[in-house]
Backbone as JSON Lines, residues from 0, in Angstrom:
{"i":0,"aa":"X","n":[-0.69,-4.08,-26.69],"ca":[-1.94,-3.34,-26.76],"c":[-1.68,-1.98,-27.41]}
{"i":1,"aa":"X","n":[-2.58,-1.51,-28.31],"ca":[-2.14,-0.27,-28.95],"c":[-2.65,1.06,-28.16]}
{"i":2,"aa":"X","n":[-2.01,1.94,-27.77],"ca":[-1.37,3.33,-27.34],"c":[-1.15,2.82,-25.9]}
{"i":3,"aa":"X","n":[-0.73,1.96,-25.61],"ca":[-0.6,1.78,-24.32],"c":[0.81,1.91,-24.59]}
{"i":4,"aa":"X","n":[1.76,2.23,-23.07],"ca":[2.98,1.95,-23.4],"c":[3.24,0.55,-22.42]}
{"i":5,"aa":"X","n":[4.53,-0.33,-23.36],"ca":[4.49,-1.72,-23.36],"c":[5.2,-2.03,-22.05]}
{"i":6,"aa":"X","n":[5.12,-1.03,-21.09],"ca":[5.93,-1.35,-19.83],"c":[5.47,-0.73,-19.21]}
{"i":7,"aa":"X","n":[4.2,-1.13,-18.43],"ca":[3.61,-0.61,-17.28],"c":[4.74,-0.86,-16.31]}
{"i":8,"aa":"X","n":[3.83,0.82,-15.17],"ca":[4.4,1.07,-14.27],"c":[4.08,-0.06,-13.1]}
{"i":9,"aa":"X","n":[4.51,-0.68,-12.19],"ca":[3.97,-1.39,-10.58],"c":[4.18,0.4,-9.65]}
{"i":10,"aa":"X","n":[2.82,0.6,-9.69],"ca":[2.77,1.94,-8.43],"c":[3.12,1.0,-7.48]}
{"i":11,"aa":"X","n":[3.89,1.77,-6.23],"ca":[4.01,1.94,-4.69],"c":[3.27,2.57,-4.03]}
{"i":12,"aa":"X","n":[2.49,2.39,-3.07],"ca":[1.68,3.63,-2.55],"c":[2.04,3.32,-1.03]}
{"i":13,"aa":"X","n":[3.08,4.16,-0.71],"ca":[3.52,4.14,1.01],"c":[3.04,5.7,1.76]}
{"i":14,"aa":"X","n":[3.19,5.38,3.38],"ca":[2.62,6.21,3.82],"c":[2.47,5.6,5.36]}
{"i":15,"aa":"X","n":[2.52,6.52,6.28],"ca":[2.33,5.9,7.51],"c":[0.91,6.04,7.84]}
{"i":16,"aa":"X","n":[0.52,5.17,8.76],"ca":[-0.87,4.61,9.16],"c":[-1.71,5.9,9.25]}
{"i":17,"aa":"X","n":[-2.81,6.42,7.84],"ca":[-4.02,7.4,8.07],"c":[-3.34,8.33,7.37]}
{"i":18,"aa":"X","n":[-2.39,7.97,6.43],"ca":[-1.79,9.07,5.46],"c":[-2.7,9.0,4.1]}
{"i":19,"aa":"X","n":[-3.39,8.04,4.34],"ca":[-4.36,8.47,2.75],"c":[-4.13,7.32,1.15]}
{"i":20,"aa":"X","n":[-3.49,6.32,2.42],"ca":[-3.0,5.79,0.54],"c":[-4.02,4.91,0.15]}
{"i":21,"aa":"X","n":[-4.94,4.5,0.63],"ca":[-6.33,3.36,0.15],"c":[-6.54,5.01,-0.73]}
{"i":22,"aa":"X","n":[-7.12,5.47,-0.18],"ca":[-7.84,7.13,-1.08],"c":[-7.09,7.33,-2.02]}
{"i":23,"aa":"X","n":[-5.57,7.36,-2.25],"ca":[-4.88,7.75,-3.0],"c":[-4.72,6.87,-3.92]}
{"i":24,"aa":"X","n":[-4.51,5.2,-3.94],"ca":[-4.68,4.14,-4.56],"c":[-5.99,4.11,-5.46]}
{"i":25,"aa":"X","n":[-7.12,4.36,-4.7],"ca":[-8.4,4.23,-5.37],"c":[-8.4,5.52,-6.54]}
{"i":26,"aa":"X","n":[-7.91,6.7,-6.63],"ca":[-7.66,7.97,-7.36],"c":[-6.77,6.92,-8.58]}
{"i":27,"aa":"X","n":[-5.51,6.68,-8.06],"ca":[-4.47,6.69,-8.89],"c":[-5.05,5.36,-10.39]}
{"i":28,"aa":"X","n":[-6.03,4.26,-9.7],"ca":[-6.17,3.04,-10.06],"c":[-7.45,3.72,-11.48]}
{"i":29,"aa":"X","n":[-8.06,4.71,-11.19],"ca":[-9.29,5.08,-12.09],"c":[-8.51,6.23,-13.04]}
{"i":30,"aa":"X","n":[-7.12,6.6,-12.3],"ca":[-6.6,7.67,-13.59],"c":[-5.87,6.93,-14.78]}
{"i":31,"aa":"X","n":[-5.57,5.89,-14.38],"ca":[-4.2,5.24,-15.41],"c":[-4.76,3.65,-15.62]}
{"i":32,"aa":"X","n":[-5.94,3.65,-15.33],"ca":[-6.88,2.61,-15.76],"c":[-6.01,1.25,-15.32]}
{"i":33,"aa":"X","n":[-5.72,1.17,-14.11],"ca":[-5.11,-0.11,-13.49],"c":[-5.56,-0.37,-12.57]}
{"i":34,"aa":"X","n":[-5.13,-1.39,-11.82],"ca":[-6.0,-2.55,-11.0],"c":[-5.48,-2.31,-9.82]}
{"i":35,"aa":"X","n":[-5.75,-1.74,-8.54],"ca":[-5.46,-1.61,-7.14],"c":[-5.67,-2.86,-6.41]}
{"i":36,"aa":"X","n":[-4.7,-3.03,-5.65],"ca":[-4.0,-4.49,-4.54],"c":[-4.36,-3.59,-3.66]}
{"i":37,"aa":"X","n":[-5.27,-3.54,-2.39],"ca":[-4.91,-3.28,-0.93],"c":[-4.69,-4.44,0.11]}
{"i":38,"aa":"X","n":[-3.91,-4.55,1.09],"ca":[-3.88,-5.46,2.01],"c":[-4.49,-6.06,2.69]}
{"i":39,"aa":"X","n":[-4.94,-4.63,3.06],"ca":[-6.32,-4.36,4.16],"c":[-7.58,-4.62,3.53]}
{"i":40,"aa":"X","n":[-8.14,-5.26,2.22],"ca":[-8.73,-5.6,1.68],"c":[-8.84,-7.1,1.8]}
{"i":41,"aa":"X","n":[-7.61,-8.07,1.51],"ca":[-7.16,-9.41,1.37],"c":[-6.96,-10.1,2.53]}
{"i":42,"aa":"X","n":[-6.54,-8.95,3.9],"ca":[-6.26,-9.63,4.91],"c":[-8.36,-9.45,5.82]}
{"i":43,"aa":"X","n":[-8.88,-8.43,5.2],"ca":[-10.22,-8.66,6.21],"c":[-11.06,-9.53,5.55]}
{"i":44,"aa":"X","n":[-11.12,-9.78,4.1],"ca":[-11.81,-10.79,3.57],"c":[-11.04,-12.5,3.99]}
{"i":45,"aa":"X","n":[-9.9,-12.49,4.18],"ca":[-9.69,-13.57,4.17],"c":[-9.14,-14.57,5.66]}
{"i":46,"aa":"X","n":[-9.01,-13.12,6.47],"ca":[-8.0,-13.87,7.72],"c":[-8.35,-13.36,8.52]}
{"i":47,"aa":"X","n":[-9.02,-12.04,9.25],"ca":[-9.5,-11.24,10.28],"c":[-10.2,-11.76,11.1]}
{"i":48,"aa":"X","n":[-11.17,-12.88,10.64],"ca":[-12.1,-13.54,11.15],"c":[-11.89,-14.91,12.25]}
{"i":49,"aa":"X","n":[-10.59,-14.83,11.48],"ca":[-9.85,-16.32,12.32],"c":[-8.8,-15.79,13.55]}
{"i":50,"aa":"X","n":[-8.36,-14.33,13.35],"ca":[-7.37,-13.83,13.81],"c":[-7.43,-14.41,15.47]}
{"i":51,"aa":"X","n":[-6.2,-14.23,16.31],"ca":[-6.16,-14.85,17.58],"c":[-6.46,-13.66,18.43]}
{"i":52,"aa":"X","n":[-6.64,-13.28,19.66],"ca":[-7.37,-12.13,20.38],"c":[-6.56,-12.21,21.52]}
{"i":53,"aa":"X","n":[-5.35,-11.51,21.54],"ca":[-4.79,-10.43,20.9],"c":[-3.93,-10.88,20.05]}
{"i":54,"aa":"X","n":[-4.38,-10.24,18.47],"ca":[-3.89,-10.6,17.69],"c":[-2.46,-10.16,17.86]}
{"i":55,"aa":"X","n":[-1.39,-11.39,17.23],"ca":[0.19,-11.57,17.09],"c":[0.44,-10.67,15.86]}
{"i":56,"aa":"X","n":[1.77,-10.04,15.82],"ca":[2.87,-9.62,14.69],"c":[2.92,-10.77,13.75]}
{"i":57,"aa":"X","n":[3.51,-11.89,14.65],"ca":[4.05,-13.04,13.92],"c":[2.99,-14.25,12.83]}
{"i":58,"aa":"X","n":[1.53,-13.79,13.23],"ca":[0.55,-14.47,12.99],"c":[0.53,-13.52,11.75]}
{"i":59,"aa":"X","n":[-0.05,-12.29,11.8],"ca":[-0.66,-11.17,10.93],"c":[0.6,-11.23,9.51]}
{"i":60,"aa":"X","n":[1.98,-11.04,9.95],"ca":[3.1,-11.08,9.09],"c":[3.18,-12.83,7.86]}
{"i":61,"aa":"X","n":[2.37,-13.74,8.37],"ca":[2.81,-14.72,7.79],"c":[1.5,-14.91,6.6]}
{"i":62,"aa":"X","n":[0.15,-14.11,7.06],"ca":[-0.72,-13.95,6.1],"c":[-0.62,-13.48,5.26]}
{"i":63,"aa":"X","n":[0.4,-11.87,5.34],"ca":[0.27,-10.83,4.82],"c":[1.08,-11.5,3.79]}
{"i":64,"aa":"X","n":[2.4,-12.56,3.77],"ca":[3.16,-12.76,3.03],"c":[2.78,-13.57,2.01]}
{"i":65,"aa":"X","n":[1.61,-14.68,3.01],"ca":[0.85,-15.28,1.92],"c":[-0.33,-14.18,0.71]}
{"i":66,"aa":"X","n":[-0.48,-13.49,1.4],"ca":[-1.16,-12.58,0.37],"c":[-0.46,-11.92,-0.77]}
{"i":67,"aa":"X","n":[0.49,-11.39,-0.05],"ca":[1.85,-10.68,-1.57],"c":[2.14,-11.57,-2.21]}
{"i":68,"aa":"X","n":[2.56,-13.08,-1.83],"ca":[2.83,-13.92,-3.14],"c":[1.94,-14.03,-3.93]}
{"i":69,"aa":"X","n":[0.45,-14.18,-3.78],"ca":[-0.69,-14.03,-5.05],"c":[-0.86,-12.88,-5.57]}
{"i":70,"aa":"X","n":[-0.63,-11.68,-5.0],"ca":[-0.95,-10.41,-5.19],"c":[0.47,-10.59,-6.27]}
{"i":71,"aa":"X","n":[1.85,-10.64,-5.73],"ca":[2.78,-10.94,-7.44],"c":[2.42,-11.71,-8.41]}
{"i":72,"aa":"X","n":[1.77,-12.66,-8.12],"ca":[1.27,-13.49,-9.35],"c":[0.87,-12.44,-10.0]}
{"i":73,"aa":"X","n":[-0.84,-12.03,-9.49],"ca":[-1.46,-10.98,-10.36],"c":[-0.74,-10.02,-11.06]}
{"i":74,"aa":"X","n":[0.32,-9.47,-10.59],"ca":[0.64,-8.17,-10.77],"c":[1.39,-9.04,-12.22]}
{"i":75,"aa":"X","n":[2.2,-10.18,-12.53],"ca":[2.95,-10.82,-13.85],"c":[1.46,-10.85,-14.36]}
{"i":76,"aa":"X","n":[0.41,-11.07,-14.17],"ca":[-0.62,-11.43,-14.78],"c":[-1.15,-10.24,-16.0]}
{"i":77,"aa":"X","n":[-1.24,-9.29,-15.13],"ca":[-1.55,-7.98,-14.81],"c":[-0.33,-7.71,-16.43]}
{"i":78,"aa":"X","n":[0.78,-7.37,-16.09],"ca":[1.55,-6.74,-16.88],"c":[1.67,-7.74,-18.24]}
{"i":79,"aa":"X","n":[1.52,-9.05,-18.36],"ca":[0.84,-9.64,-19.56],"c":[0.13,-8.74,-20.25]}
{"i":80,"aa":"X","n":[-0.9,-8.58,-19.9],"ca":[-2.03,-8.04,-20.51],"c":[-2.12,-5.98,-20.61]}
{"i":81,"aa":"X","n":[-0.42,-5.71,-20.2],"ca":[-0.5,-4.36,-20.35],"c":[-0.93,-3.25,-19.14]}
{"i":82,"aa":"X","n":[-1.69,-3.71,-18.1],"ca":[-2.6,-3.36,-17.13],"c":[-1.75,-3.02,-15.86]}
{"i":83,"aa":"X","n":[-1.37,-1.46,-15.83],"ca":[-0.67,-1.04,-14.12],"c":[-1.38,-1.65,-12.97]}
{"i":84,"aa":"X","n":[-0.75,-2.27,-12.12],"ca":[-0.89,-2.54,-10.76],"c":[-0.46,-1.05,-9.81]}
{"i":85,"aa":"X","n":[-1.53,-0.97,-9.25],"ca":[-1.49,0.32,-7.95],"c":[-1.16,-0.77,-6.78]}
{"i":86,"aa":"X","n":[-0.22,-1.15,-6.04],"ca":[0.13,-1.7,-4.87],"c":[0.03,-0.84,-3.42]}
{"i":87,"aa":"X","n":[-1.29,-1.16,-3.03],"ca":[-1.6,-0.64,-1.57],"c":[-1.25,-1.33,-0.38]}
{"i":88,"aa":"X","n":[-0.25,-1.71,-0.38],"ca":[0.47,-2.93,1.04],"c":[0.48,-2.47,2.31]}
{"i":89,"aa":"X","n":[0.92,-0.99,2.36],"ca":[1.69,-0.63,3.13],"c":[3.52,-0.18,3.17]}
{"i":90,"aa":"X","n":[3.78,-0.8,2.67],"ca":[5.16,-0.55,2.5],"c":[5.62,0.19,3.78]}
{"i":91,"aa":"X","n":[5.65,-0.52,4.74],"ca":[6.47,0.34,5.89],"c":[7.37,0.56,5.88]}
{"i":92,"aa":"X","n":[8.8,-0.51,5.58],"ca":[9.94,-0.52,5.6],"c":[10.64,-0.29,4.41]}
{"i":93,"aa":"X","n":[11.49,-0.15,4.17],"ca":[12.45,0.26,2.82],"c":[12.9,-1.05,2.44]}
{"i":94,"aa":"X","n":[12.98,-2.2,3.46],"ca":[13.17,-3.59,2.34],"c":[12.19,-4.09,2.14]}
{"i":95,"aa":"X","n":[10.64,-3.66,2.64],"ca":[9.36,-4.17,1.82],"c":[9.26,-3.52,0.41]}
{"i":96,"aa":"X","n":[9.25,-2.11,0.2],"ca":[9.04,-1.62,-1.05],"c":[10.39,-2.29,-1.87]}
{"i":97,"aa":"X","n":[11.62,-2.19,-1.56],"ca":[12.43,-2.67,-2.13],"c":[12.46,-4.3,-2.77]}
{"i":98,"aa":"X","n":[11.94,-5.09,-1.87],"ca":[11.27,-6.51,-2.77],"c":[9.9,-6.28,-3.51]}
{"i":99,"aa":"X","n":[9.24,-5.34,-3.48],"ca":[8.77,-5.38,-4.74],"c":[8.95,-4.33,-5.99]}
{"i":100,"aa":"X","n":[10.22,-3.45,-5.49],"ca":[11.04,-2.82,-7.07],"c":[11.54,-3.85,-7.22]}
{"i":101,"aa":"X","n":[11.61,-4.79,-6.85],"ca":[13.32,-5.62,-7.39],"c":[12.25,-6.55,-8.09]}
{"i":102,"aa":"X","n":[10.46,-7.16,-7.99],"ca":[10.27,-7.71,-8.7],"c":[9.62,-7.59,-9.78]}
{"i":103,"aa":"X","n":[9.15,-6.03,-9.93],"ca":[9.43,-5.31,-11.38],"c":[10.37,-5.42,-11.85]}
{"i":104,"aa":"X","n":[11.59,-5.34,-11.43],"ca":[12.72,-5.44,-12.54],"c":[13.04,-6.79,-13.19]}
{"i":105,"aa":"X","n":[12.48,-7.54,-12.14],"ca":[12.39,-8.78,-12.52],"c":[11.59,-9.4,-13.59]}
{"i":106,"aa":"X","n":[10.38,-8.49,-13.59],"ca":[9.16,-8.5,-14.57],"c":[9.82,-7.59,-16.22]}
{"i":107,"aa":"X","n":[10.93,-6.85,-16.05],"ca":[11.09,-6.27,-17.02],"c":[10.4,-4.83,-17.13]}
{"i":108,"aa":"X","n":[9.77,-4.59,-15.68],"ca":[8.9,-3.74,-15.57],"c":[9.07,-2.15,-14.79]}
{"i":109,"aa":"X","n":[8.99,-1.1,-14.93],"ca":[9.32,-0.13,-13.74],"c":[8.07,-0.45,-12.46]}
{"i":110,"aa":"X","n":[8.9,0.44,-11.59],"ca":[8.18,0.53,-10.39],"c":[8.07,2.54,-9.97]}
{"i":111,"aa":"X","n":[7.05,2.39,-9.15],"ca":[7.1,4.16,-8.97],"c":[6.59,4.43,-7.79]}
{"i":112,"aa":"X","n":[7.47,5.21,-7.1],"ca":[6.75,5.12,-5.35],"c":[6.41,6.34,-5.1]}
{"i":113,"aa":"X","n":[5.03,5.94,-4.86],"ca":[4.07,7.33,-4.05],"c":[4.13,7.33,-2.65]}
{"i":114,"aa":"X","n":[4.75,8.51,-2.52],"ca":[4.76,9.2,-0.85],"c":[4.2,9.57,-0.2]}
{"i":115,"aa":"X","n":[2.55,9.09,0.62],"ca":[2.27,9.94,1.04],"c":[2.87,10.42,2.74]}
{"i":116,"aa":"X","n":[3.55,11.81,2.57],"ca":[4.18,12.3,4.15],"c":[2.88,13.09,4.89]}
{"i":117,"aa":"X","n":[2.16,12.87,5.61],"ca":[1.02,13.51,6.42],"c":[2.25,13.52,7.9]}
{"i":118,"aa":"X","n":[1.75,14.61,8.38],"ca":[2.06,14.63,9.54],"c":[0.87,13.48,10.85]}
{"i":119,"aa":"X","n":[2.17,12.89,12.28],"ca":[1.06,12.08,12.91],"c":[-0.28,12.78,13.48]}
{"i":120,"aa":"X","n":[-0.24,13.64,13.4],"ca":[-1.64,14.15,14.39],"c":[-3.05,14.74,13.45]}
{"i":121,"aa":"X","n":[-2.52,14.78,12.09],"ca":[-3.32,15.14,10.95],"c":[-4.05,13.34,10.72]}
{"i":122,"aa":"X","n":[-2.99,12.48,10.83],"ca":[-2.8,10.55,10.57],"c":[-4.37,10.38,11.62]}
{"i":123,"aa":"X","n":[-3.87,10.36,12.78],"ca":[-4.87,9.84,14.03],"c":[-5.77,10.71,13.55]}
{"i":124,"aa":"X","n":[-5.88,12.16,13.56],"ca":[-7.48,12.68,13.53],"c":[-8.2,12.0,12.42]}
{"i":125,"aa":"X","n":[-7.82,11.4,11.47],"ca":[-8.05,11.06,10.23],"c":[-8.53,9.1,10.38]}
{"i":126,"aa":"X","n":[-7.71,8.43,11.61],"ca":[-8.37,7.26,12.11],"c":[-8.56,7.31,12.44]}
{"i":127,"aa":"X","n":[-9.27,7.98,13.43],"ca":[-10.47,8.14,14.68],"c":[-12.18,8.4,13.71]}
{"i":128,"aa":"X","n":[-11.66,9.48,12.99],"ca":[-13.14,10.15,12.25],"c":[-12.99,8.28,10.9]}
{"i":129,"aa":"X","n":[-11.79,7.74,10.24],"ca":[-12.6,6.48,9.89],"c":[-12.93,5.3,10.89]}
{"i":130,"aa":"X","n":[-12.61,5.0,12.03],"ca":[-13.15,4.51,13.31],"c":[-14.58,4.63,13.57]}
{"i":131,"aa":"X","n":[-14.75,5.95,13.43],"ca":[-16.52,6.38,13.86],"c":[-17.1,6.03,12.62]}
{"i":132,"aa":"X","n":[-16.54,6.71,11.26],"ca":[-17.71,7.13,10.18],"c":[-17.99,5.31,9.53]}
{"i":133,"aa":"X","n":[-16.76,5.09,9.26],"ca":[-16.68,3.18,8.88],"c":[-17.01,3.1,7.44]}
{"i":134,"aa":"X","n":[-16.22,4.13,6.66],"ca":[-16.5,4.62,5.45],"c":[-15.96,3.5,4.21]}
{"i":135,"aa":"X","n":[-15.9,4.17,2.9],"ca":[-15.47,3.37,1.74],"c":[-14.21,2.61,2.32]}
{"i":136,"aa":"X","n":[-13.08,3.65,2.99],"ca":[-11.7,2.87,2.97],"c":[-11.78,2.42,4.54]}
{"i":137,"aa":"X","n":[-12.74,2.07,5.28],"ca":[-13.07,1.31,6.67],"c":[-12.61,-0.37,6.11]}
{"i":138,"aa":"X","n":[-11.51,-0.94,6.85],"ca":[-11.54,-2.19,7.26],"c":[-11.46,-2.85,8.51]}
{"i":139,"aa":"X","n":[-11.01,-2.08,9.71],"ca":[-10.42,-2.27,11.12],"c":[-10.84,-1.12,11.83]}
{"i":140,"aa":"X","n":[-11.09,-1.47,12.99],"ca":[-10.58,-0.32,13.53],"c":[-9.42,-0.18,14.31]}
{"i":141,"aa":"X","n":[-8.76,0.65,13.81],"ca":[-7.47,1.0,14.35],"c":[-7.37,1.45,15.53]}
{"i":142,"aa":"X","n":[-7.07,1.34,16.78],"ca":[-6.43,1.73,18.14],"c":[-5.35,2.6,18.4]}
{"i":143,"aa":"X","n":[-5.14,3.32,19.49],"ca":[-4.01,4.19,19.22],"c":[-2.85,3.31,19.63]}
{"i":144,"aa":"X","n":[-2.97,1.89,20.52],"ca":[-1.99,1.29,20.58],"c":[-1.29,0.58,19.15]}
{"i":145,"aa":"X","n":[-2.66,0.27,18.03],"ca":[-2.17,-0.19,16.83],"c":[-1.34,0.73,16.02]}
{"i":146,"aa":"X","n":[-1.91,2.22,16.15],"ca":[-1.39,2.99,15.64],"c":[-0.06,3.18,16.18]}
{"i":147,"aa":"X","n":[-0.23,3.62,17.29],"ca":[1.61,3.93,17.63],"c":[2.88,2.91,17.26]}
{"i":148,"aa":"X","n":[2.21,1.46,17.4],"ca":[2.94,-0.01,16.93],"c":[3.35,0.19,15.55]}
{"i":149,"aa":"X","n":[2.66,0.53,14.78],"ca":[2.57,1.26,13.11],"c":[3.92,1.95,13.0]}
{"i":150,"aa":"X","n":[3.81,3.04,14.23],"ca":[4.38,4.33,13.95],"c":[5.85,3.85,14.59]}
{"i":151,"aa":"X","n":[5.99,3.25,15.08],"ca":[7.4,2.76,15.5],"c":[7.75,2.32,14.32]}
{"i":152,"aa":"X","n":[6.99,0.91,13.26],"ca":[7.66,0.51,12.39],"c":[7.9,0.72,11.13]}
{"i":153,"aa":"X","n":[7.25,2.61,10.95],"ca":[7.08,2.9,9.69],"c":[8.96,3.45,9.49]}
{"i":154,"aa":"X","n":[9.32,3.51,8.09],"ca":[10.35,3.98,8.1],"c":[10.39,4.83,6.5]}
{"i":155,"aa":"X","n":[10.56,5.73,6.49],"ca":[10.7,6.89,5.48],"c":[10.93,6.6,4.35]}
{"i":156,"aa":"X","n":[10.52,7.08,3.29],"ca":[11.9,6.65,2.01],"c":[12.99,7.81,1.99]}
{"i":157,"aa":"X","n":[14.22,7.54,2.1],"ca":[15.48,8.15,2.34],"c":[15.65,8.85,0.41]}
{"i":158,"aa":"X","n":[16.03,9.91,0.25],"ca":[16.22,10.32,-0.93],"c":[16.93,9.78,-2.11]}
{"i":159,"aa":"X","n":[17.57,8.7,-1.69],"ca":[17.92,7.88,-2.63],"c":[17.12,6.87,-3.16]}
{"i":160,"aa":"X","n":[16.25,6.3,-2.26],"ca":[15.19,5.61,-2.35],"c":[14.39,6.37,-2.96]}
{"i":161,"aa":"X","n":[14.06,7.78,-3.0],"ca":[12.66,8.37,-3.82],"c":[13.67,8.47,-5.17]}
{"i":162,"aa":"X","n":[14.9,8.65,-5.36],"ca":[15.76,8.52,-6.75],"c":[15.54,7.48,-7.47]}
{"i":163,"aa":"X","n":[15.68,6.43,-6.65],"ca":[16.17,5.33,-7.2],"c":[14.32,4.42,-7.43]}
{"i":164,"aa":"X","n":[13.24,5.3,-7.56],"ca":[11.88,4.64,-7.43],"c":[11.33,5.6,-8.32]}
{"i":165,"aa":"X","n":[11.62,6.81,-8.94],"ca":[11.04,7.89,-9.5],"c":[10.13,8.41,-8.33]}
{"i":166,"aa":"X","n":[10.34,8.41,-7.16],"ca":[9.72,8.71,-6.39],"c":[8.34,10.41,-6.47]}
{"i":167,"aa":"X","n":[7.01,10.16,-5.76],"ca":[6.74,11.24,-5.77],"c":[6.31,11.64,-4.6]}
{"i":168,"aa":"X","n":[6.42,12.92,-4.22],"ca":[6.14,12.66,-2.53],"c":[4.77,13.86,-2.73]}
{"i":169,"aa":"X","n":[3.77,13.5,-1.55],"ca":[2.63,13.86,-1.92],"c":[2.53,14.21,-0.59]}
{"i":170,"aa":"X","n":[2.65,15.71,0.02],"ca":[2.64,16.52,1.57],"c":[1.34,17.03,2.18]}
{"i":171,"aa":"X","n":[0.52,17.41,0.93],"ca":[-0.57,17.86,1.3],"c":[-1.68,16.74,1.41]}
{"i":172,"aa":"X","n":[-2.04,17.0,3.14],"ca":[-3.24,15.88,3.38],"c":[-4.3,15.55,2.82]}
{"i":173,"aa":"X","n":[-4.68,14.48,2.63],"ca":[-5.53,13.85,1.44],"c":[-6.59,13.49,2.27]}
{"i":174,"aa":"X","n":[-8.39,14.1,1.79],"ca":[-9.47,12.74,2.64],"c":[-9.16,11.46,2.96]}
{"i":175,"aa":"X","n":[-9.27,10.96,3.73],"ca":[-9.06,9.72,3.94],"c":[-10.68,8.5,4.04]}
């Protein structure tokens, strides 16, 4: 495609639970004219409805996986045609973002991870007020037991990880 450059980026957009990355995804997807993946999009249109009460780890984890394998399709689809993927997953862990740098590289493609670091008590005031308001980035409502479950399994990107991702870390709290 002409002035495009021929190796789109796959954005990362991590962040612990009410750090802003649907908001930050939806920004990033209208600046660099690419196509935003949220989770929380794929998993309430497609599986929320069936979910078991009280919903399982082990149930929620096997959707989510079925969802990232189509969501990679798209994203080879996607970079065919020139077009950045903004990836709104979640990325809790450092070997989730890490399987999907490794399948940009696989694509021939970079990857670039957005940080958002909010502090937790800025996070919760921020899912409580989308709890009540049930706004643009409303899919769930989040609990403080969901939240704290979150907050156990979120894990940082370590500075080699923001090296090794072109990492950008983004401190100041974002609307959510």
């Amino acid at each position: 495609m002409t002035g495009q450059s021929p190796i789109p980026l796959i954005h990362l957009i991590t962040g612990a639970t009410g750090a802003g990355k649907t908001t930050y995804a939806l920004a990033l997807a209208a600046r660099c004219d690419g196509l935003r993946f949220s989770i929380d999009d794929w998993m309430t249109t497609l599986f929320w409805m069936d979910s078991p009460s009280p919903i399982r780890h082990d149930w929620a984890l096997e959707r989510i996986a079925r969802c990232e394998s189509l969501i990679g399709e798209q994203v080879r689809q996607l970079a065919a045609l020139g077009i950045p993927a903004i990836l709104d997953l979640g990325f809790t862990t450092a070997n989730h973002r890490r399987a999907f740098a490794d399948l940009a590289r696989q694509m021939g493609l970079t990857a670039q991870l957005h940080w958002l670091d909010v502090p937790a008590e800025i996070r919760w005031t921020r899912v409580q007020a989308r709890n009540a308001q049930r706004g643009e980035t409303f899919r769930m409502t989040v609990d403080r037991a969901m939240f704290d479950f979150m907050e156990d399994l979120w894990e940082p990107p370590g500075a080699d990880e923001m090296e090794r991702l072109a990492g950008v870390r983004i401190s100041s709290p974002l609307a959510d």
